[in-house]
C-alpha positions, 0 to 999 in steps of 0.5 A: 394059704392063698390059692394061685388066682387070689392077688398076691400079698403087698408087702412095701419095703424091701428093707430087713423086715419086708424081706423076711415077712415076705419069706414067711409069707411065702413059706407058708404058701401065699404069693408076694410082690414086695415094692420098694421106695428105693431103685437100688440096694442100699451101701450100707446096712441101718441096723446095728444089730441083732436081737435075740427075737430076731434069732429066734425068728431065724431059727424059725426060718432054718437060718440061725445057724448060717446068719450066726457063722457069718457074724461077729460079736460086738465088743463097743458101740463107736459113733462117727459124725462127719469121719470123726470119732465122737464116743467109743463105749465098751459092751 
């Protein structure tokens, strides 16, 4: 895909989505420099799932298997606002 004197590929955001485009942009050959907003890794993570094309996008990537040994299925959906509990709905 890209030779070695070509500029890498810009890839801003090194949340979920920067970071697999930038696997699969490497993957196939192209160098990547990947920037970010934030300094440091974030505490917590934003998403509150996965989808199944996102598992499909992993099993393209050769990590399905370890992501889905590593999860745990959702059974409800629980909202917190300040530390408090405000909705608890089942799956």
């Amino acid at each position: 895909m890209a030779a070695s004197n070509e500029r890498p590929i810009l890839v801003v955001g090194a949340g979920v989505t920067g970071l697999v485009l930038g696997c699969v942009l490497a993957r196939h050959g192209a160098r990547i420099r990947i920037i970010d907003k934030l300094s440091e890794i974030r505490p917590y993570a934003r998403a509150v799932g996965i989808h199944s094309r996102t598992l499909e996008i992993f099993q393209d990537l050769g990590i399905v298997d370890a992501i889905v040994k590593q999860s745990e299925p959702a059974n409800a959906i629980c909202q917190l606002v300040e530390g408090r509990e405000v909705l608890r709905a089942p799956y």
